[in-house]
C-alpha positions as CSV (number, residue, x, y, z in Angstrom):
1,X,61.1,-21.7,102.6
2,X,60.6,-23.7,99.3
3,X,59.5,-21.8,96.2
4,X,55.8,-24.1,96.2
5,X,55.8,-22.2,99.8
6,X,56.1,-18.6,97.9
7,X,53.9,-19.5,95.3
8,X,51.1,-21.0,97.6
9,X,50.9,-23.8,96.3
10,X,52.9,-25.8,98.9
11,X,52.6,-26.3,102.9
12,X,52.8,-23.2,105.1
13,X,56.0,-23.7,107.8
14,X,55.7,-23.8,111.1
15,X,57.7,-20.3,111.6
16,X,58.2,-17.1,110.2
17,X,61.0,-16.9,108.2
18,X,62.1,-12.9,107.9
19,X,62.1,-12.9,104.1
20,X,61.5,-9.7,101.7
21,X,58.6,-10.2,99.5
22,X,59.1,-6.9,96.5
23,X,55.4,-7.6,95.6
24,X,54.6,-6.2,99.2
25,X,56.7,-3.0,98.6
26,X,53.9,-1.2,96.9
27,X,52.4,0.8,99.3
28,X,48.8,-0.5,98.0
29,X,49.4,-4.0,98.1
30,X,51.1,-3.4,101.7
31,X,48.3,-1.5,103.1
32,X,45.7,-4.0,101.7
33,X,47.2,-6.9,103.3
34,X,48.1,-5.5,106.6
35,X,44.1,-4.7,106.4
36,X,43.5,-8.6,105.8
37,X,45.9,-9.8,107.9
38,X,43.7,-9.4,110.9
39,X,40.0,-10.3,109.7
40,X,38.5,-12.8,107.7
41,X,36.7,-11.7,104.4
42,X,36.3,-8.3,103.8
43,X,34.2,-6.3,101.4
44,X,35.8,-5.0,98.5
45,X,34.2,-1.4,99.5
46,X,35.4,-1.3,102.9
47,X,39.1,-2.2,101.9
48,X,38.9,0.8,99.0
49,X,37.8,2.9,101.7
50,X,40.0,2.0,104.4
51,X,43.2,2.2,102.3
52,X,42.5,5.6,99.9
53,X,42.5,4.2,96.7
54,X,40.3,3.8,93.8
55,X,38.4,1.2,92.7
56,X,40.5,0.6,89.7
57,X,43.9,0.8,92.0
58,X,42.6,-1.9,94.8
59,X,41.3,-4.3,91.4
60,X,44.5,-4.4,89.9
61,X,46.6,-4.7,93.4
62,X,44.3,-7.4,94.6
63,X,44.7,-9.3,91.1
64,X,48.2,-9.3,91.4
65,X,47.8,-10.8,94.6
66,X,45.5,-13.2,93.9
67,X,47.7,-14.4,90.8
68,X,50.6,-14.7,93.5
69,X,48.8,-16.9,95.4
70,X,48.5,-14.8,98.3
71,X,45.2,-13.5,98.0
72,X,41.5,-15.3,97.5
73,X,38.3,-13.1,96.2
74,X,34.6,-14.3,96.3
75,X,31.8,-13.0,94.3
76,X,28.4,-12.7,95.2
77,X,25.6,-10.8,95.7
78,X,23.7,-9.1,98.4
79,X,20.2,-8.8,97.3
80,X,20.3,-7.7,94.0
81,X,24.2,-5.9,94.2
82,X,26.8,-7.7,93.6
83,X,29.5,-7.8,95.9
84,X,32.9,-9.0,96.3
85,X,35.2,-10.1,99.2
86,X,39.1,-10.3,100.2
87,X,40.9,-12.5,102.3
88,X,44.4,-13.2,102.7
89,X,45.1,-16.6,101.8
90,X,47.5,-19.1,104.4
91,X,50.5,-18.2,102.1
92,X,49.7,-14.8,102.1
93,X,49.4,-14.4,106.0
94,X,53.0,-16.1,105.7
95,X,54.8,-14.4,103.2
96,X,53.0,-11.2,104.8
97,X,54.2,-12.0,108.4
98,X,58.0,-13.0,106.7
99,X,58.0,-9.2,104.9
100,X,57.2,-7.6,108.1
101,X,60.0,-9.6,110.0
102,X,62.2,-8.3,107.6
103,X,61.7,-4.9,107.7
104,X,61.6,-5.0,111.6
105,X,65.0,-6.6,110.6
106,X,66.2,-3.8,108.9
107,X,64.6,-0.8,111.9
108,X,66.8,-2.8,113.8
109,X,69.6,-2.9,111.6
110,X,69.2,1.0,111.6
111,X,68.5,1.4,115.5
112,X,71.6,-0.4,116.2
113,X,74.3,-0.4,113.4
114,X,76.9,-1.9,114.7
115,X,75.2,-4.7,117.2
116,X,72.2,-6.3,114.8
117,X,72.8,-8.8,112.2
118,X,72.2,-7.4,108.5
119,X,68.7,-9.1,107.3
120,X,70.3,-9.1,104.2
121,X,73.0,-10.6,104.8
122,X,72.5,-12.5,108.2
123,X,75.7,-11.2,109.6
124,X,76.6,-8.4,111.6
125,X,78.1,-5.2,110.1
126,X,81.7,-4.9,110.3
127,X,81.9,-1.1,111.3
């Protein structure tokens, strides 16, 4: 994976490459996106309920997101309210999918110490 790839700014590959993502490893930003993964645009109120966390919390989580490239907002209104939406973007889905590979990599590394290959490494442990 190329750094335009993690930045979103590049093509999204073919496969999932098991990579850790840190941004993910706030619970916030983890919940939200494992919310998106599996819809289309979602209303900011719905993913604030859905996930426990204030207004204020899911604003500055889904900035950082956005400014990563991995999340897209849209503003509106409906009726006179305005509204605003969440998605995950293509680069997001992937860099979301890679993080979870990894840390199925590392259940398994735990499951079975001695017979997975380290997904930090990408060798098997020695012991």
């Amino acid at each position: 994976m190329t750094e335009s790839d993690r930045s979103g700014t590049g093509t999204t590959p073919v496969d999932t490459v098991a990579e850790r993502h840190p941004i993910f490893e706030t619970g916030p930003r983890l919940a939200l996106c494992a919310l998106l993964q599996g819809a289309d645009w979602v209303e900011f109120a719905t993913v604030r309920d859905l996930i426990g966390a204030s207004d204020s919390a899911v604003s500055k989580h889904s900035r950082t997101l956005e400014e990563a490239g991995y999340l897209e907002i849209r503003k509106g209104s409906v009726g006179r309210r305005p509204r605003t939406w969440l998605r995950l973007s293509p680069s997001g889905r992937t860099a979301l999918r890679g993080h979870l590979s990894w840390l199925t990599g590392l259940r398994h590394a735990i499951d079975s110490p001695g017979d997975a290959a380290s997904p930090v490494t990408g060798t098997a442990d020695p012991g």
